[in-house]
N, C-alpha and C positions, 0 to 999 in steps of 0.2 A: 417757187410757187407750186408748181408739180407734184413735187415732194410733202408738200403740207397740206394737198387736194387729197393725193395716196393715202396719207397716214389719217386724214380725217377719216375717208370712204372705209378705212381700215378697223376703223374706232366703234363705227354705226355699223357695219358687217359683224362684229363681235357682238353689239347691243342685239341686235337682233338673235341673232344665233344662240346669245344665251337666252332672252326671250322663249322661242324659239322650243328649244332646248328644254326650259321649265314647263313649258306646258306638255308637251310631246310625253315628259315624263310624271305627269300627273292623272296622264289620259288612262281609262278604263284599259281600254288594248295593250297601253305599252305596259301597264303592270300587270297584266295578264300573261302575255310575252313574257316578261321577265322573270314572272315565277316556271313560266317552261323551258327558259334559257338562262340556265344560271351560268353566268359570266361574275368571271372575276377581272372587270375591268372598270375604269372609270363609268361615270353616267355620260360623258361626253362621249365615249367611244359604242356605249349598250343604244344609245339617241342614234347613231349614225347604222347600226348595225341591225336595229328596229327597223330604220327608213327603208335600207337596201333589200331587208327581208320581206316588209310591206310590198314595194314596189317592183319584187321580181314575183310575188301572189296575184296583183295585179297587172303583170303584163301575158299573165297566161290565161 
């Protein structure tokens, strides 16, 4: 039972994240960013790499 509480929690952690994820990269900011950081990486990995760069702007 454990096991299939995990792999749901697992399921809707994804849902969202791609959620998530789609809007983050439709946002004004993040394509902004993106045209001044050209990465050649997935959108899943320029999404996480936006956030860390957002949030170390904001912690100063």
């Amino acid at each position: 039972m454990a096991i299939s509480t995990i792999s749901t929690n697992l399921g809707q952690d994804q849902e969202i994240w791609n959620s998530l994820k789609q809007a983050i990269a439709k946002s004004y900011g993040f394509q902004r960013w993106q045209e001044e950081n050209t990465l050649e990486t997935d959108i899943d990995d320029q999404v996480k790499q936006y956030l860390r760069s957002t949030l170390e702007t904001l912690a100063y």
